[in-house]
C-alpha positions as CSV (number, residue, x, y, z in Angstrom):
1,X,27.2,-68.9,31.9
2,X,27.5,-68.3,27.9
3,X,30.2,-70.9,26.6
4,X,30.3,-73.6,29.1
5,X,29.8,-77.0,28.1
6,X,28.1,-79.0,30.1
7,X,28.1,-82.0,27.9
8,X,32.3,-82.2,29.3
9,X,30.6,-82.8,33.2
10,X,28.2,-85.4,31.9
11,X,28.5,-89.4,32.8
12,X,27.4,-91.8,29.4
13,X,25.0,-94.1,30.9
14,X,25.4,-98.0,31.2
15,X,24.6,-100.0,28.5
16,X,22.9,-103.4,29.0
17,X,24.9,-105.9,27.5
18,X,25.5,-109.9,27.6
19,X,29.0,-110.6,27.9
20,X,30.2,-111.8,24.7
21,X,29.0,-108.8,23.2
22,X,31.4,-106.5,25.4
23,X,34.1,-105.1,23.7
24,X,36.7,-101.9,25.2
25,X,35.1,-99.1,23.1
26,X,31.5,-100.2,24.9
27,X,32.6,-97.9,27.5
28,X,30.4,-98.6,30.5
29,X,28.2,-101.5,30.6
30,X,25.9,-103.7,32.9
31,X,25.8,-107.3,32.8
32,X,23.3,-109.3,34.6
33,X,24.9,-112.2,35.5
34,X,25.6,-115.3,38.2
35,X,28.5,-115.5,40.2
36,X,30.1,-118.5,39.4
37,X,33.6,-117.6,41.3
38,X,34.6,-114.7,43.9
39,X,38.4,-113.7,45.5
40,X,39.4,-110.7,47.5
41,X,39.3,-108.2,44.4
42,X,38.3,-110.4,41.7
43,X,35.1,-112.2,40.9
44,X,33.8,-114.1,37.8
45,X,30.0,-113.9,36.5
46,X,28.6,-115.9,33.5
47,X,25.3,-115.6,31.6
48,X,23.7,-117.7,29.2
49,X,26.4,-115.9,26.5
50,X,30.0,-116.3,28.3
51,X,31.5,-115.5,31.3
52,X,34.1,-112.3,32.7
53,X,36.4,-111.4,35.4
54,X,35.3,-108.3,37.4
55,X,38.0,-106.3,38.9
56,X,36.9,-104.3,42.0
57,X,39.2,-101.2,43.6
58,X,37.7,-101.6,46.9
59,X,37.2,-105.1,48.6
60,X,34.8,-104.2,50.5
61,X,32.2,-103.9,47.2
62,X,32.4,-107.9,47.5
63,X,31.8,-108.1,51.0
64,X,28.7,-111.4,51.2
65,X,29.1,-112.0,47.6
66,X,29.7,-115.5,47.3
67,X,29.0,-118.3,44.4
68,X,25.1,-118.4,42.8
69,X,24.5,-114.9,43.5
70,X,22.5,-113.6,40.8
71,X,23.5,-110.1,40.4
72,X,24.1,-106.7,37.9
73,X,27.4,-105.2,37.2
74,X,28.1,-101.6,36.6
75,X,31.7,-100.8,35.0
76,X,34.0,-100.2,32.3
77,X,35.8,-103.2,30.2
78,X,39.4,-103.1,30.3
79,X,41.9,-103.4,27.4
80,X,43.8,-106.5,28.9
81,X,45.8,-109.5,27.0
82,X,43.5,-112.8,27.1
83,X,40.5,-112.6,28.4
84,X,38.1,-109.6,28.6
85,X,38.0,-108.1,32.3
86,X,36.0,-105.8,34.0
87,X,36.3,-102.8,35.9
88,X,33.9,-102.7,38.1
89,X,31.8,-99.2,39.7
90,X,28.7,-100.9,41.3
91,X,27.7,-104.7,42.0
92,X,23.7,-104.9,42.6
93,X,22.7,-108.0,44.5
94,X,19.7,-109.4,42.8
95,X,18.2,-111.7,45.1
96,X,14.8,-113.3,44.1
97,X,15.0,-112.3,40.7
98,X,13.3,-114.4,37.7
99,X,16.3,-114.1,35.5
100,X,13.9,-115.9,32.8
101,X,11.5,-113.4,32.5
102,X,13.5,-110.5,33.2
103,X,15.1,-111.7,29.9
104,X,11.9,-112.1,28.3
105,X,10.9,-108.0,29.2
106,X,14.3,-106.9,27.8
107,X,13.4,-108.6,24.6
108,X,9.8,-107.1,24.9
109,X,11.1,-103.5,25.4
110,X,14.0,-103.6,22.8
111,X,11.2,-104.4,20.2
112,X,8.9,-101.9,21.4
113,X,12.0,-99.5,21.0
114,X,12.1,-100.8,17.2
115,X,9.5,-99.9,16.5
116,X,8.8,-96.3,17.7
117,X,10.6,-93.4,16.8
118,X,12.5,-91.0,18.8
C-alpha cells in the first residue's frame, strides 16, 4: 500500500498527569485520583495537586462510583470558561491501591527515564 499513512489512523497515548498540570493542548491524559463528588454525568476527583470535573457521554460509565473511590481517568480536557473539565473515555476503579507508593514508583521510573537515552 505505497502512500498510505498510517500515522493519520493512529490514537496519541494518555499521558499521566496531576491535575493542575492539565492544560487543553495535553490532549489525552490520565489522572489518578479520589472521588470526592459523583452526579448522573458528572463527577469530581482531587489529588494531592487540585481537583476537576469529569464529564461522561454515557451514564452508565459511573454506574457504583460513589465518594472515596480511588480511581484513574482516561480522557481529553475541554476548553470550557472557569474551571478545567474533563472529557472522560475510561474510568478504572482502583480498589486496594497504595496511592503512596504508587506515587513513589512513578517518581522512581520518571528518573530512571532521565537518565537513559532513547
Amino acid at each position: 500500500m505505497e502512500g498510505v499513512r498510517l500515522n493519520r489512523f493512529l490514537r496519541s497515548a494518555y499521558r499521566e498527569k496531576r491535575i493542575e498540570d492539565i492544560s487543553v493542548e495535553d490532549g489525552r491524559v490520565r489522572i489518578l485520583g479520589v472521588v470526592i463528588d459523583v452526579g448522573e454525568v458528572e463527577f469530581v476527583i482531587a489529588d494531592e495537586s487540585s481537583q476537576i470535573s469529569c464529564i461522561a457521554d454515557d451514564p452508565s460509565k459511573l454506574q457504583g462510583l460513589k465518594r472515596g473511590d480511588i480511581v484513574r481517568v482516561f480522557g481529553f480536557p475541554l476548553r470550557t470558561v472557569g474551571e478545567p473539565k474533563l472529557q472522560v473515555d475510561i474510568i478504572q476503579k482502583l480498589d486496594g491501591l497504595n496511592v503512596q507508593l504508587y506515587r513513589e514508583v512513578q517518581q522512581e521510573i520518571s528518573w530512571l527515564e532521565g537518565m537513559v537515552r532513547w
